[in-house]
C-alpha positions as a Markdown table, in Angstrom:
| # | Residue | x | y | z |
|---|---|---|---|---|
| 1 | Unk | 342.3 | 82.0 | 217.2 |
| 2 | Unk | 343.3 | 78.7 | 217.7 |
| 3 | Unk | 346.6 | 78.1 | 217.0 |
| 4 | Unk | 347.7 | 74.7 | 214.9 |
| 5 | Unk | 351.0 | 73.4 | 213.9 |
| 6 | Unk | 352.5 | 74.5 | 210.4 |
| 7 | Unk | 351.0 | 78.1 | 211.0 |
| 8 | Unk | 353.2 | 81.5 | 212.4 |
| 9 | Unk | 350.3 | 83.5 | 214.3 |
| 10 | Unk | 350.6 | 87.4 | 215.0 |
| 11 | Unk | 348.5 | 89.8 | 216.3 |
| 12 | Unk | 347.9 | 92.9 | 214.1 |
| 13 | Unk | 347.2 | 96.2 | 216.6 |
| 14 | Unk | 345.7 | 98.0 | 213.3 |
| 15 | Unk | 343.1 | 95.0 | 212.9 |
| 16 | Unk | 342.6 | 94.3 | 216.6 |
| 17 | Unk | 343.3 | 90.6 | 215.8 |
| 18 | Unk | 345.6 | 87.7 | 215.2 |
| 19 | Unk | 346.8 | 86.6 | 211.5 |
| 20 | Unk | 347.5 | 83.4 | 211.1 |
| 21 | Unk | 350.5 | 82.8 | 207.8 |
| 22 | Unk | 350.5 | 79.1 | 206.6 |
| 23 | Unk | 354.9 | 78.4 | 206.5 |
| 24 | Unk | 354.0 | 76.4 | 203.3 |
| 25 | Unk | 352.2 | 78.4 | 201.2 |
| 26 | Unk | 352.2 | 81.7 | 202.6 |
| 27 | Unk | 348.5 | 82.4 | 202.1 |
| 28 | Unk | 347.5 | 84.7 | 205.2 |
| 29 | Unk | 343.9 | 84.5 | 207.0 |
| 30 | Unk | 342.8 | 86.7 | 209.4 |
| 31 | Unk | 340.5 | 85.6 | 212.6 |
| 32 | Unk | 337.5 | 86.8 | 211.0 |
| 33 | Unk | 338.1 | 84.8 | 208.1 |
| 34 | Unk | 339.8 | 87.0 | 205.2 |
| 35 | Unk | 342.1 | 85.4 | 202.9 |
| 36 | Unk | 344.8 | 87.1 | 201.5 |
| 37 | Unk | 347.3 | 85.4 | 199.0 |
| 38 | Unk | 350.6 | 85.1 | 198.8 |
| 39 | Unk | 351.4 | 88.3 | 196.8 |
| 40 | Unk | 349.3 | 89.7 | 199.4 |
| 41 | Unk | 351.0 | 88.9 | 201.8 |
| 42 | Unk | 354.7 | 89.7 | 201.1 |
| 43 | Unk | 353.4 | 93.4 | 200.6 |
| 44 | Unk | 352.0 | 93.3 | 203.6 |
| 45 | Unk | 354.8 | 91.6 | 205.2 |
| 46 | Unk | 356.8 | 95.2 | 204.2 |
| 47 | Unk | 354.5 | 97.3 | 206.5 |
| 48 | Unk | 355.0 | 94.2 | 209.6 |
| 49 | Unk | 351.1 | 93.7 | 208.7 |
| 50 | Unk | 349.5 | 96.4 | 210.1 |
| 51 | Unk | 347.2 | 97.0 | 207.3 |
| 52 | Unk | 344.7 | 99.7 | 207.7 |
| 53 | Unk | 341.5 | 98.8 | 208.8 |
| 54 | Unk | 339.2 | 100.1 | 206.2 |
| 55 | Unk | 341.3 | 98.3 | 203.4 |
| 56 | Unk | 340.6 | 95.3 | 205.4 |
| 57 | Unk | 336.6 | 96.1 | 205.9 |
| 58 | Unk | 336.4 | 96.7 | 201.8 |
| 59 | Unk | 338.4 | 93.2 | 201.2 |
| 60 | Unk | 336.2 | 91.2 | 203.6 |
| 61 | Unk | 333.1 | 93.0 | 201.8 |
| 62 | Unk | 333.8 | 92.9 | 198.3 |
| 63 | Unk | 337.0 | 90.9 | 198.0 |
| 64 | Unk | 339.3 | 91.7 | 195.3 |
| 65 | Unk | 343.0 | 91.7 | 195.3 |
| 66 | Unk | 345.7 | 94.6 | 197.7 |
| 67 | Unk | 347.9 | 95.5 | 194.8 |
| 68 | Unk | 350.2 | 98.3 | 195.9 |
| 69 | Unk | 350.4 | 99.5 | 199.4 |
């Protein structure tokens, strides 16, 4: 992932790839190009982003919003 100024990049061992957070708005995308929001985020944030890798596959598929963790 190219890394670019205004951005905080980590790599996620769960996901086998780096995050990148904007420090502005807090959106999150992920290398292969999932978005997750804000809200998103600052749950995920609480588990240091390792998010499970089929809730990731069923975002990227179908989308939708990670609610609760």
């Amino acid at each position: 992932m190219e890394q670019k100024p205004g951005w905080t990049y980590k790599f996620v061992e769960s996901l086998n790839m780096q995050i990148a957070i904007n420090n502005f708005t807090g959106i999150l995308y992920t290398e292969d190009k999932v978005k997750y929001s804000l809200e998103e985020q600052r749950l995920l944030q609480k588990i240091d982003f390792e998010l499970p890798l089929p809730v990731h596959i069923v975002k990227k598929v179908f989308g939708g919003t990670i609610v609760s963790l």
